[in-house]
C-alpha positions in Angstrom: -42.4 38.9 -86.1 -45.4 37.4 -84.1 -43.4 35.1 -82.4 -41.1 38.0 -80.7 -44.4 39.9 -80.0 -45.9 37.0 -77.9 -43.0 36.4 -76.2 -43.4 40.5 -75.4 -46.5 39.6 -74.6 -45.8 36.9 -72.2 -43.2 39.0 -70.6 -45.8 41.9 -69.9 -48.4 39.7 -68.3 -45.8 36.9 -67.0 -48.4 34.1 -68.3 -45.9 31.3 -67.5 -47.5 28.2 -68.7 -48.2 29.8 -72.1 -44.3 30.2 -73.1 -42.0 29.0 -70.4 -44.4 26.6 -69.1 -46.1 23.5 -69.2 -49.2 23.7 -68.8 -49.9 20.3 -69.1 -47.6 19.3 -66.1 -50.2 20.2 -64.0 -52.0 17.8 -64.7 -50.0 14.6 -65.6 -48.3 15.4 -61.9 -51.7 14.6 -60.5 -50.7 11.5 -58.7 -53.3 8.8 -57.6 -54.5 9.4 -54.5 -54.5 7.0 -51.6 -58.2 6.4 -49.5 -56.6 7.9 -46.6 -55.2 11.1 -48.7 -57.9 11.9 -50.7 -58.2 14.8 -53.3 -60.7 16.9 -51.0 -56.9 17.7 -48.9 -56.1 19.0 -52.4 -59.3 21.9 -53.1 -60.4 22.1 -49.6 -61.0 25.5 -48.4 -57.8 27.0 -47.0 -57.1 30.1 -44.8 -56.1 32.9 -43.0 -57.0 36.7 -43.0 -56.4 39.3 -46.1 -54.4 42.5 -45.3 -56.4 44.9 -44.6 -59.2 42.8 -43.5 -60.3 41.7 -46.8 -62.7 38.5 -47.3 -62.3 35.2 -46.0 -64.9 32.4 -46.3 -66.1 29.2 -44.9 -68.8 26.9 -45.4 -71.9 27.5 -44.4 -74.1 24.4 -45.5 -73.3 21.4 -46.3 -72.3 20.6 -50.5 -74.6 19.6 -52.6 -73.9 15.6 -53.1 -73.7 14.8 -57.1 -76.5 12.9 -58.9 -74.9 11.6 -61.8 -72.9 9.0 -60.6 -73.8 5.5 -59.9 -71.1 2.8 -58.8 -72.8 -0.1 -59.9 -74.8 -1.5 -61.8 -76.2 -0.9 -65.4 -73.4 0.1 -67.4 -76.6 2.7 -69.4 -77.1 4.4 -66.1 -73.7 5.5 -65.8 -72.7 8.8 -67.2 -70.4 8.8 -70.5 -67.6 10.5 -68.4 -68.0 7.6 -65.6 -68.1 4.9 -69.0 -64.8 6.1 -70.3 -62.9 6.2 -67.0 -63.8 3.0 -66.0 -63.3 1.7 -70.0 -59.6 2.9 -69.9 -58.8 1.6 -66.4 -59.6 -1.7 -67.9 -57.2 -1.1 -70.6 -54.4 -0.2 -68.5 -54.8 -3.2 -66.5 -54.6 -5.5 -69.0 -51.6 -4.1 -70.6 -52.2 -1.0 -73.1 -50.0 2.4 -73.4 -50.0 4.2 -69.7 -50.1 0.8 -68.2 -48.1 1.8 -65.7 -49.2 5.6 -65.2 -53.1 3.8 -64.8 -52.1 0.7 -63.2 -51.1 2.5 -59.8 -54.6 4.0 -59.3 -56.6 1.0 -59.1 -57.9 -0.6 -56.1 -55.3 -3.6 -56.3 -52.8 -1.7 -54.5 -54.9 -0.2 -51.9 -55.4 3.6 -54.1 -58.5 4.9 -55.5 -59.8 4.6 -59.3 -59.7 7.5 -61.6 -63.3 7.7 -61.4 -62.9 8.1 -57.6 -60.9 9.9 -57.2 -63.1 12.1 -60.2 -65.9 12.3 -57.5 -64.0 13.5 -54.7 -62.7 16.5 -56.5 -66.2 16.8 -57.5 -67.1 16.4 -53.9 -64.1 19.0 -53.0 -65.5 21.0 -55.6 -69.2 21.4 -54.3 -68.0 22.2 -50.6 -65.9 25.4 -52.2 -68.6 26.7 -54.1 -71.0 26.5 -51.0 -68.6 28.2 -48.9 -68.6 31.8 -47.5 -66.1 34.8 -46.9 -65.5 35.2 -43.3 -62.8 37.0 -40.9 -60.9 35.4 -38.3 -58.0 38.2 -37.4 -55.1 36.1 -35.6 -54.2 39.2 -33.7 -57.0 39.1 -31.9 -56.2 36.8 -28.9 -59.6 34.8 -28.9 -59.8 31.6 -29.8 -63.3 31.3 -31.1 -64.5 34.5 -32.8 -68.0 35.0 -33.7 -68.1 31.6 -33.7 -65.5 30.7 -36.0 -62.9 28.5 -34.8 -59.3 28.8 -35.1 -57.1 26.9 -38.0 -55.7 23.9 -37.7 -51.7 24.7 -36.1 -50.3 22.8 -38.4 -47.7 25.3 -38.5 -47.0 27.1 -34.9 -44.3 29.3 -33.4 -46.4 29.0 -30.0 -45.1 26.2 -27.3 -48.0 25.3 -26.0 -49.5 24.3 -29.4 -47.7 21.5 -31.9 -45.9 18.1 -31.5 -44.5 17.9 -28.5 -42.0 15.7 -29.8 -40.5 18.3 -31.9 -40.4 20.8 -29.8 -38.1 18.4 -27.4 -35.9 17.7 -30.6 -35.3 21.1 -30.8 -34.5 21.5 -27.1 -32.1 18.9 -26.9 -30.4 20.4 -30.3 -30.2 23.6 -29.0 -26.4 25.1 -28.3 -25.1 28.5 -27.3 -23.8 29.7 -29.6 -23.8 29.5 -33.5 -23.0 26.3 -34.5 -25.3 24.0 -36.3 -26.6 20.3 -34.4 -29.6 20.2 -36.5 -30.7 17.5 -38.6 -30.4 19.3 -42.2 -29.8 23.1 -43.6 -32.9 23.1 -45.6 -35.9 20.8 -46.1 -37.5 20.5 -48.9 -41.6 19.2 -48.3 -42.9 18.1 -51.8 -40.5 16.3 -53.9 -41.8 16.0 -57.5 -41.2 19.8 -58.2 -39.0 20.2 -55.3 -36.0 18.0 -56.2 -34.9 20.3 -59.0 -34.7 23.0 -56.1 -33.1 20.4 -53.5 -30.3 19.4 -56.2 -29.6 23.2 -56.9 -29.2 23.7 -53.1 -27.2 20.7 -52.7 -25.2 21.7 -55.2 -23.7 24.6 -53.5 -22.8 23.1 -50.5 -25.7 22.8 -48.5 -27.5 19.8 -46.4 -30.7 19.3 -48.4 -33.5 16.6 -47.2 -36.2 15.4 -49.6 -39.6 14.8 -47.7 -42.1 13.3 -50.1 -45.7 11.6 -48.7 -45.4 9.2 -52.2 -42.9 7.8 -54.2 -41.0 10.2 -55.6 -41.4 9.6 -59.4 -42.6 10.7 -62.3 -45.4 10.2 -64.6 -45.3 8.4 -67.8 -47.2 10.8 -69.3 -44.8 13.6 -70.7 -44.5 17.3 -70.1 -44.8 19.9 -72.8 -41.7 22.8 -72.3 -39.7 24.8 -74.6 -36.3 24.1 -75.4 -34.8 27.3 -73.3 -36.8 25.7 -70.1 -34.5 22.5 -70.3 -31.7 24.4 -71.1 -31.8 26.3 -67.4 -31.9 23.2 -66.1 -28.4 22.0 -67.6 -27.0 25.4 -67.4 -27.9 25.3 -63.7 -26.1 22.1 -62.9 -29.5 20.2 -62.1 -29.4 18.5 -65.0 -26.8 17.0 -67.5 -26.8 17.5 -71.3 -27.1 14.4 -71.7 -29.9 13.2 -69.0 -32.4 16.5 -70.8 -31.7 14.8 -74.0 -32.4 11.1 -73.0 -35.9 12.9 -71.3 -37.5 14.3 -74.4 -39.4 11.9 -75.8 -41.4 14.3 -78.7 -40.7 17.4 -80.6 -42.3 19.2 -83.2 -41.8 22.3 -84.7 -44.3 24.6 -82.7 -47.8 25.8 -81.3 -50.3 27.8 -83.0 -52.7 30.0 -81.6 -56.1 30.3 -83.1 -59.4 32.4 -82.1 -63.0 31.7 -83.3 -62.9 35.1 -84.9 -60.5 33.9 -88.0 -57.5 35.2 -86.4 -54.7 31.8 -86.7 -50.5 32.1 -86.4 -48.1 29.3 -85.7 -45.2 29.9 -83.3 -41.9 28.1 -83.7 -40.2 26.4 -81.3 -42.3 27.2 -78.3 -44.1 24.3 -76.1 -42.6 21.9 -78.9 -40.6 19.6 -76.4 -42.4 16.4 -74.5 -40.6 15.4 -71.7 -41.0 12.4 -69.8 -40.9 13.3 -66.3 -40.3 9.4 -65.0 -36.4 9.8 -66.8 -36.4 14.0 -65.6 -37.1 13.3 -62.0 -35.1 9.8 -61.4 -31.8 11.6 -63.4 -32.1 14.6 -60.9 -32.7 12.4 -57.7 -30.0 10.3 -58.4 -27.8 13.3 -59.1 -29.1 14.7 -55.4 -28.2 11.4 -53.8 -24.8 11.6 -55.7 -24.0 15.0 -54.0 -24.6 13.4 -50.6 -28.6 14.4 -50.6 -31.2 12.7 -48.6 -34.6 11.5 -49.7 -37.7 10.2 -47.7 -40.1 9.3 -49.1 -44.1 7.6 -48.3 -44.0 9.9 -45.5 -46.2 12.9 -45.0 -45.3 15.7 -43.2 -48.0 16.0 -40.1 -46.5 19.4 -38.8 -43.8 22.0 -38.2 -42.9 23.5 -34.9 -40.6 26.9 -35.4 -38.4 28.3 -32.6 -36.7 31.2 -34.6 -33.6 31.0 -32.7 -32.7 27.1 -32.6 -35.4 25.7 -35.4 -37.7 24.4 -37.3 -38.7 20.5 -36.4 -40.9 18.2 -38.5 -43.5 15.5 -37.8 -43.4 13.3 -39.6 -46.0 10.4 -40.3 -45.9 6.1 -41.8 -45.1 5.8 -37.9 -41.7 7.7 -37.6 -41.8 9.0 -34.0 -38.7 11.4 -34.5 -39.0 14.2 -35.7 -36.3 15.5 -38.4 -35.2 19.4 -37.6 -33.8 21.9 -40.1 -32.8 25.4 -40.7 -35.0 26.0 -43.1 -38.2 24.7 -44.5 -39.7 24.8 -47.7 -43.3 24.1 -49.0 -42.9 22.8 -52.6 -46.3 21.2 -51.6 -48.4 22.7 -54.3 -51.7 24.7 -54.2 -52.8 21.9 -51.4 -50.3 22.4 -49.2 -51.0 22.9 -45.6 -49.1 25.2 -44.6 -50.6 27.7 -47.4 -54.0 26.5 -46.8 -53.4 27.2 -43.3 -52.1 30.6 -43.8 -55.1 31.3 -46.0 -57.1 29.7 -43.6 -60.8 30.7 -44.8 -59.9 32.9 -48.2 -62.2 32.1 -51.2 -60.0 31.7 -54.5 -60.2 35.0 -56.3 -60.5 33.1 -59.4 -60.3 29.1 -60.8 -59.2 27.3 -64.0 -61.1 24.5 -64.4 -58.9 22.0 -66.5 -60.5 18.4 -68.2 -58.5 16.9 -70.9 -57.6 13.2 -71.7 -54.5 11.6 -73.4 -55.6 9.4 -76.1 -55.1 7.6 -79.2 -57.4 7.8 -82.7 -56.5 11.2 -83.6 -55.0 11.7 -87.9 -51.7 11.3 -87.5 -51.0 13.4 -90.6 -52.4 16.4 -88.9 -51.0 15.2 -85.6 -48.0 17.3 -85.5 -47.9 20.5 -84.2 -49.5 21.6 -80.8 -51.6 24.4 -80.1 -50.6 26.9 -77.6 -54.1 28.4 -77.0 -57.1 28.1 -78.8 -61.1 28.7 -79.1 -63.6 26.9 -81.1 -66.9 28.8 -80.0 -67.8 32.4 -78.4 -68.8 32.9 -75.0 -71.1 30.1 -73.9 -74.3 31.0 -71.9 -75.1 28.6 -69.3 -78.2 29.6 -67.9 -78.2 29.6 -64.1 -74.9 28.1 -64.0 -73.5 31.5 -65.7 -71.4 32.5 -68.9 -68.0 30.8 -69.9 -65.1 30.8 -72.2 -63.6 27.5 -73.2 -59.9 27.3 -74.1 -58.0 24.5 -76.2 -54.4 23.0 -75.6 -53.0 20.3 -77.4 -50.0 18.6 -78.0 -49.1 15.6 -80.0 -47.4 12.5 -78.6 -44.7 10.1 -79.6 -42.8 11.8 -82.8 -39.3 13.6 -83.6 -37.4 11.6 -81.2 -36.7 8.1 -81.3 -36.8 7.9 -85.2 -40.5 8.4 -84.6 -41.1 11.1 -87.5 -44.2 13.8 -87.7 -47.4 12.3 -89.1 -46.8 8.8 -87.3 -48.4 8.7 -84.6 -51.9 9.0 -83.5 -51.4 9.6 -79.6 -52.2 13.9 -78.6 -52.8 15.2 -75.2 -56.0 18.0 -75.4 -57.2 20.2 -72.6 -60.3 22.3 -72.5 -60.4 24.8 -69.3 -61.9 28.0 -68.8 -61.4 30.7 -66.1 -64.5 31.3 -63.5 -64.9 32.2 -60.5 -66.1 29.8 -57.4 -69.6 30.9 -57.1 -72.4 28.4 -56.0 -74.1 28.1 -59.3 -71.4 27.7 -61.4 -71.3 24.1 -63.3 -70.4 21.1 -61.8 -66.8 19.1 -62.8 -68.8 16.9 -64.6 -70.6 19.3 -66.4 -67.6 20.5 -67.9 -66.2 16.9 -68.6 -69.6 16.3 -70.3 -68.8 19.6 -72.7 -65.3 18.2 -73.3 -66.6 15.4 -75.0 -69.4 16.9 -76.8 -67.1 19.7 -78.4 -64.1 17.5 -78.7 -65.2 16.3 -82.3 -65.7 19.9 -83.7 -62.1 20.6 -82.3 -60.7 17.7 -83.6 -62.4 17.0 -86.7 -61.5 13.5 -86.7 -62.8 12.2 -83.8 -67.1 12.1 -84.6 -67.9 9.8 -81.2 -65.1 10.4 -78.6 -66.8 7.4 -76.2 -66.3 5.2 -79.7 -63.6 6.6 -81.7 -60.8 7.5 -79.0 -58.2 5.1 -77.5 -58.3 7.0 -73.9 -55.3 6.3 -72.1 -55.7 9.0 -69.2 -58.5 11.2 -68.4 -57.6 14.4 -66.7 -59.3 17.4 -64.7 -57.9 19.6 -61.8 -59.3 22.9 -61.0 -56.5 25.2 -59.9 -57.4 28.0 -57.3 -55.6 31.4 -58.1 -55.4 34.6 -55.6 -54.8 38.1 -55.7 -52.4 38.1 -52.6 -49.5 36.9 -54.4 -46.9 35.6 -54.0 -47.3 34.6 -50.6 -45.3 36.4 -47.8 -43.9 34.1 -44.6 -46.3 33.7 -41.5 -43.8 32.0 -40.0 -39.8 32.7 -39.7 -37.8 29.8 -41.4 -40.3 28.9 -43.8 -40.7 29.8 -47.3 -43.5 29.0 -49.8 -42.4 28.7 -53.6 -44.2 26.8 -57.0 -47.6 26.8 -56.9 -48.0 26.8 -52.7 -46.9 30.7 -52.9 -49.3 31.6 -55.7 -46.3 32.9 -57.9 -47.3 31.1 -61.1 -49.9 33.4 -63.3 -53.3 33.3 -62.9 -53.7 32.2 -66.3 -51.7 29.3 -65.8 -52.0 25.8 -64.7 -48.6 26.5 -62.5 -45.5 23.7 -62.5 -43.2 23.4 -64.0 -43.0 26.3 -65.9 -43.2 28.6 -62.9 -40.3 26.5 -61.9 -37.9 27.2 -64.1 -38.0 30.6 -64.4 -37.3 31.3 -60.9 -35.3 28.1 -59.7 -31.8 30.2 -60.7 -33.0 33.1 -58.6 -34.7 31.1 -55.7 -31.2 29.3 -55.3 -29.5 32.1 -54.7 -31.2 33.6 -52.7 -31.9 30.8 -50.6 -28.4 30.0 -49.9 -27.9 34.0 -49.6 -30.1 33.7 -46.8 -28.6 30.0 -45.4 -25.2 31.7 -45.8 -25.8 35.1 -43.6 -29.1 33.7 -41.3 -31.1 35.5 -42.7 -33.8 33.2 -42.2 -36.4 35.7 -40.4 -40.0 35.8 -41.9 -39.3 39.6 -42.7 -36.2 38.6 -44.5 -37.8 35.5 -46.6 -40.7 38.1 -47.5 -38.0 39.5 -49.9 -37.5 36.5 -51.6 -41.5 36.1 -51.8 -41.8 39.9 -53.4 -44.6 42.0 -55.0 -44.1 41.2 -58.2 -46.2 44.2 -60.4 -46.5 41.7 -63.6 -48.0 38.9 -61.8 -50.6 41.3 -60.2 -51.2 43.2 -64.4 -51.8 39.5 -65.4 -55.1 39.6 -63.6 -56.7 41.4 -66.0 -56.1 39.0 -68.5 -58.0 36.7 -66.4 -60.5 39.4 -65.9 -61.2 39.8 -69.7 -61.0 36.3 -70.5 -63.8 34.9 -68.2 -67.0 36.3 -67.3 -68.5 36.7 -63.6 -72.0 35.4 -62.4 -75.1 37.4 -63.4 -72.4 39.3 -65.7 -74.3 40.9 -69.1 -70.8 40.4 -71.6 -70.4 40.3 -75.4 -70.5 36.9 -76.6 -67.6 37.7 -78.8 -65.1 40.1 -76.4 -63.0 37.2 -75.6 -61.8 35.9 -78.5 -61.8 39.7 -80.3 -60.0 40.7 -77.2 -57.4 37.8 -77.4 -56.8 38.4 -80.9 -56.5 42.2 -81.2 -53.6 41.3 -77.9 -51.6 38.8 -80.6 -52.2 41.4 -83.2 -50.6 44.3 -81.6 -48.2 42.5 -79.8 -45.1 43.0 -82.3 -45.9 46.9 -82.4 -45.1 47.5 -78.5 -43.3 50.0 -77.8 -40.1 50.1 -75.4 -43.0 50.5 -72.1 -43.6 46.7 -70.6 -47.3 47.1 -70.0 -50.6 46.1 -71.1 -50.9 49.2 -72.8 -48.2 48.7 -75.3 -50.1 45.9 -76.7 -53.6 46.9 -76.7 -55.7 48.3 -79.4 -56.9 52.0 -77.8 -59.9 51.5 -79.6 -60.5 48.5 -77.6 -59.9 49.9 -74.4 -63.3 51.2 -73.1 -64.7 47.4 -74.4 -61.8 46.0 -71.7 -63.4 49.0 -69.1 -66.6 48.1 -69.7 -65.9 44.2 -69.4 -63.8 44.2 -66.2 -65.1 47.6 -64.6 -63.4 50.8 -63.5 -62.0 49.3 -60.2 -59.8 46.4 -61.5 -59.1 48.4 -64.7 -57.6 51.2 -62.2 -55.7 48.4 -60.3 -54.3 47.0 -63.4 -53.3 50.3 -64.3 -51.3 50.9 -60.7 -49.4 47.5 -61.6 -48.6 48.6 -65.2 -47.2 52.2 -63.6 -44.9 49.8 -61.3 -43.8 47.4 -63.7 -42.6 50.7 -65.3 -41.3 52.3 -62.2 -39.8 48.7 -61.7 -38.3 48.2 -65.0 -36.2 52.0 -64.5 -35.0 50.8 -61.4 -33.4 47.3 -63.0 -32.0 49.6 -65.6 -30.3 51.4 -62.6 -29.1 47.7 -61.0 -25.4 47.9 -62.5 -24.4 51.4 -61.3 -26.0 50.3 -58.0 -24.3 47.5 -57.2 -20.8 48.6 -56.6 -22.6 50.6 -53.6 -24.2 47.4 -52.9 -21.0 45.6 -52.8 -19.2 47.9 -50.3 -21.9 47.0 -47.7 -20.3 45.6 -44.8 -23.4 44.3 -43.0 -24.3 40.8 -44.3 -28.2 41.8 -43.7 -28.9 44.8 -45.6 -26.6 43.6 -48.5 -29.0 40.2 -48.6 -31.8 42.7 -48.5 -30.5 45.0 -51.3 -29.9 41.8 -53.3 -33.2 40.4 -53.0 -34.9 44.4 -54.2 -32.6 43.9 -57.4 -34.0 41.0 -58.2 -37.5 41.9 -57.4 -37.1 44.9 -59.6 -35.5 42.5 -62.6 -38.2 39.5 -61.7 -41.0 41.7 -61.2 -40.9 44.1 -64.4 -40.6 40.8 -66.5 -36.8 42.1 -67.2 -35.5 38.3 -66.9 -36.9 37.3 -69.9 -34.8 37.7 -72.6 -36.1 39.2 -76.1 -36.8 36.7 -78.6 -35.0 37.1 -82.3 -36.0 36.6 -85.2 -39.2 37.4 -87.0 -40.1 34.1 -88.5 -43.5 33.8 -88.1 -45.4 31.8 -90.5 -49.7 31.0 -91.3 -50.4 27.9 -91.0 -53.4 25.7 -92.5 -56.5 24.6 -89.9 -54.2 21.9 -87.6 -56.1 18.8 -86.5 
C-alpha cells in the first residue's frame, strides 16, 4: 500500500532521483578532472538576468582560502578527510577494487588527485558563497553596466562577436534554398548522458555527432535505477535486452525509508538495480556507431556561433581548427555547462545539495542487502554561525544478486549523506560536511566504529549540485536546446542524471525530431520543448521544508515529522495530484510557519496548475483529432509540444504503481 503511495508521492512532487532516478549517478559520473579543466568550471558562478529583473550575483571579494589542508608533510597535520583520500589512492594504484575508476585521477597521467580535485570544489565552493546578486539586463545596449561587465559570448548570434572561423564555415555552407550542406542534423555537447539521446535520434533517421571533452566511458562504479528505468531504455531501441541485462551487476529486493522519529517502511523493487555504467555507455556507443553515428571525443567545445537561417557552427578545441556545423545543438553538458552558465550569467543558486559519500568495503555483509531510499539518523543540526541543517542518508549495497553473488556476501555499500542549504557566506565548508560524514557514519552504520580504521574506502565522493527556480531553462539562443541537468529539469531534491533522463528521453526524441523534421528550430519553438512544468515548480517546497535558511528559528524535529506524516498519508490521496492530497491538515500551518506565507502561496499557484494541467491531459484524446487535421507543420508541432507539457507537467506520465505489498522491515545496516 505504501509503496503505490510513494510512487503517488513522487508523481506529485516529480522528485526524480528518489524513484526513477539515481541518485547516486551523480556522483560516480564525476569524472577526474584534468589541471587545465579544473572543477571550479564545474560550480563557478554562472549567469544572465531573471525575468522580471529578479536577482543576479557576483563576487564581490575574493573566497576565503581553506586552512585545513596541507600537501605535505606530517601525515598528523593532515585532516582525516585528506588521510583517507590519499590512503585509498594508494590502494588503487597498487591494484585493489576501483583500480581503474582511481587509477585515472592520479598525477601519472597528467590529471589531478581526488584530494585535489577535493580542494578546488572547496575553492569553487568558497567563491559562490562570497558572491553577490547583481543585474546585468542584455537589452540594454551597454556593454559595461554599473560596472559589471558583460558574459563571456560563448554562445552569440551577433557577427561581430565569436570564432571567426565558424562564422566562415557557415558562410561557405550557406545555399539558397532549403537543402542541407551542413556538417550534422543535431550535435550532441556532453556524451556520458547524452549518447542515450544521440542513439534515440540516430535511430530515427537523423545525423547525430557526439562531442565529448573526455573519453567517453563510464565509471566502474555502478548506478542505482529501478527496473522500469532500464526497461525505457530497451523499449526505446537505445538499448538491447540483452546489453541492460549484461549491465546490472547488483540487485536486491528494495529501499527503505526511515526517519529519526520511529517512522520505518521498506519499498520493493525500487532503486534495487546496480548498473555498471562502463558496459551501459560502451553497448549504447557502439550501437550509435552501428547506425552510422559519429563520436569525438578529448575535445572540448570552445564556442557556438548561431545564424538562425544557415546554422549553428562549433569550436572546437585539442587543436582542431575547423569548426563542425549542425542544425541543431544540444547541451547535455550538465549543471557546468557553459552555455547555461552563460545564460545565467550572474544568478545565485536558489538552493544547493551538498552530497559526500564514499564507496567502501568493511560494512556486515548479512545486513548488507537492501538499500535505503532516504533516511535520517538525527534532528535538525544547529551549527552555530554556520546555520541549521538536515542530514539525509542513501545507501546501496554492492556486488550481490547477479553473478551468483547472493545477499549477505558481500561487504562493499555505496552511502551518501547530503543536505539541502542555501549558498550563503556562512554556511559550512565542503570539508566540514566531509568531517560530519565520518563522524556520524558509525551511528548509521552500526558496524563501522572508526571509519579512518575500519573501512576499505575505494572512492570518496562529494558534489554540491546548484538548483534554480527558473526551470527548466528556455532557449537564449535559436537552434539550441538545454536538456539533463544543464536545463534545470531534474527536481530540486535530486542529485539529477540519470534519472531525469529517462523519464524524458522518449518525449525529448520526439520532439526533437518533430522539430528537425518541420524546422522548427526557432528559440520560441524549442521553448515548448523546455516547458513550465507546474510539478517541478510544487517540488520546491519540499526542498523548502526539508532544509532550513540562515538566521532561520525552526523546530528541531519538523523535518523528519514533516517527512514522515508525507509517507504516511501518501496511500490516502485522493484523485487531486497535489501536495495537498498527501499532507496532514493538521500539519499545514507547521509547513506555513516553516517556509512562510510567500512560497506557501507559490506552491499553492503550482498545485492549482498541476490540477488545471492534469484536466487538460484528460482532454488530450478528444483533442487530437483536431490536432491532426492541422495543415500547418508549425502550429501542429506547437500543439504537440502543449500536450505533452500538460501530460509531463501534471506528473500524468507516470504510471500508477499496483499492488499494495508493502512490508516493515527490521533496523537495516
Amino acid at each position: 500500500m505504501l509503496e503505490a503511495a510513494m510512487r503517488s508521492w513522487i508523481k506529485i512532487v516529480a522528485v526524480i532521483a528518489l524513484v526513477r532516478g539515481s541518485s547516486s549517478y551523480c556522483m560516480s559520473n564525476l569524472k577526474p578532472l584534468s589541471k587545465t579543466n579544473a572543477l571550479e568550471t564545474r560550480q563557478t558562478l554562472p549567469g544572465s538576468v531573471r525575468k522580471g529583473g529578479g536577482t543576479v550575483a557576483r563576487a564581490t571579494k575574493a573566497p576565503v582560502e581553506p586552512q585545513l589542508w596541507t600537501k605535505d608533510g606530517d601525515n598528523e597535520k593532515k585532516s582525516r578527510t585528506q588521510r583517507i583520500m590519499e590512503r585509498c589512492e594508494r590502494a588503487a594504484r597498487s591494484g585493489s577494487f576501483l583500480s581503474r575508476a582511481l587509477g585515472d585521477s592520479t598525477e601519472e597521467n597528467g590529471q589531478i588527485s581526488t584530494w585535489e580535485a577535493f580542494v578546488r570544489a572547496e575553492t569553487s565552493w568558497e567563491r559562490l558563497k562570497n558572491s553577490e546578486s547583481f543585474v546585468y539586463d542584455p537589452k540594454l545596449l551597454r556593454k559595461v553596466q554599473e560596472g559589471i561587465p558583460p558574459p563571456y559570448q560563448f554562445c552569440t548570434q551577433d557577427g561581430a562577436a565569436g570564432g571567426p572561423s565558424g562564422w566562415s564555415r557557415l558562410r561557405s555552407q550557406a545555399t539558397n534554398d532549403n537543402t542541407n550542406n551542413l556538417d550534422y542534423d543535431v550535435v550532441v555537447c556532453g556524451g556520458t548522458l547524452g549518447i542515450f539521446l544521440a542513439t534515440a535520434l540516430q535511430m530515427r533517421g537523423h545525423n547525430v555527432c557526439i562531442l565529448e571533452a573526455g573519453k567517453l566511458e563510464g565509471r566502474d562504479q555502478e548506478w542505482n535505477i529501478s527496473k522500469k528505468d532500464l526497461t525505457e531504455l530497451v523499449q526505446l531501441g537505445v538499448l538491447s535486452q540483452q546489453d541492460a541485462d549484461d549491465a546490472v551487476t547488483t540487485e536486491f529486493k528494495g529501499c527503505r525509508s526511515a526517519f529519526n522519529n520511529g517512522y520505518e517502511r521498506f519499498l520493493p523493487d525500487v532503486l534495487n538495480l546496480g548498473v555498471a555504467p562502463k558496459i551501459l555507455i560502451e553497448r549504447v556507443a557502439a550501437r550509435f556507431k552501428s547506425l552510422g553515428g559519429t563520436i569525438i571525443e578529448q575535445t572540448p567545445l570552445r564556442g557556438v556561433v548561431v545564424s538562425e537561417l544557415n546554422g549553428a557552427a562549433l569550436n572546437l578545441g585539442n587543436g582542431r581548427k575547423q569548426p563542425i556545423t549542425a542544425r541543431l545543438v544540444i547541451d547535455s553538458m550538465g549543471n557546468a555547462s557553459p552555455i547555461s552558465r552563460q545564460q545565467r550569467y550572474g544568478v545565485k543558486p536558489d538552493g544547493i545539495c551538498a552530497v559526500v559519500g564514499t564507496c567502501a568495503g568493511g560494512y556486515d555483509k548479512e545486513t548488507n542487502i537492501i538499500g535505503d531510499l532516504i533516511c535520517t539518523n538525527s534532528q535538525i543540526t544547529d551549527k552555530q554561525d554556520q546555520g541549521k541543517m538536515q542530514y539525509f542518508w542513501e545507501a546501496f549495497p554492492v556486488g550481490i544478486g547477479r553473478n551468483g553473488k547472493e545477499p549477505g556476501t558481500s561487504d562493499i555499500k555505496t552511502t551518501y549523506m547530503f543536505t539541502y542549504i542555501d549558498a550563503d557566506v556562512g554556511r559550512p565548508s565542503l570539508e566540514t560536511i566531509m568531517e560530519d560524514y565520518w563522524d556520524q557514519l558509525p551511528q548509521y552504520q552500526p558496524s563501522i566504529k572508526d571509519p579512518e580504521r575500519d573501512l576499505d574506502v575505494h572512492r570518496v565522493l562529494f558534489a554540491f549540485f546548484p538548483t534554480y527556480k527558473d526551470s527548466p531553462l528556455k532557449p537564449k539562443w535559436s537552434r539550441i536546446l538545454a536538456v539533463g541537468d544543464a536545463s534545470g529539469v531534474q527536481s530540486p531534491l535530486s542529485f539529477g542524471g540519470f534519472g531525469a533522463l529517462t523519464r524524458h528521453l522518449g518525449r525529448l526524441t520526439s520532439a526533437i525530431s518533430d522539430a528537425l523534421e518541420n524546422d522548427c528550430l526557432h528559440k520560441d519553438d524549442l521553448g515548448l520543448i523546455n516547458a513550465y512544468m507546474p510539478n517541478l515548480g510544487a517540488s520546491w517546497i519540499f526542498q523548502e521544508c526539508m532544509s532550513v535558511k540562515k538566521g532561520q528559528t525552526a523546530d528541531s524535529k519538523f523535518v523528519n515529522n514533516f517527512l514522515a506524516s508525507n509517507f504516511e498519508k501518501m496511500d490516502k490521496m485522493g484523485p487531486l495530484d497535489g501536495l495537498a492530497g498527501g499532507v496532514d491538515p493538521l500539519f499545514l500551518p507547521q509547513i506555513v510557519n516553516h517556509v512562510g506565507m510567500s512560497e506557501t502561496f507559490d506552491w499553492l499557484g503550482h498545485v492549482g496548475m498541476m490540477g488545471l494541467y492534469s484536466t487538460l491531459d484528460g482532454l488530450s484524446p478528444a483533442i487530437q483529432p483536431y490536432i491532426n487535421k492541422i495543415t500547418d507543420s508549425r502550429t501542429k508541432f506547437q500543439w504537440r509540444r502543449k500536450m505533452e507539457a500538460w501530460k509531463f507537467g501534471s506528473g500524468n506520465d507516470y504510471s500508477s504503481a499496483s499492488g499494495k505489498n508493502v512490508v516493515r522491515e527490521g533496523k537495516n545496516e
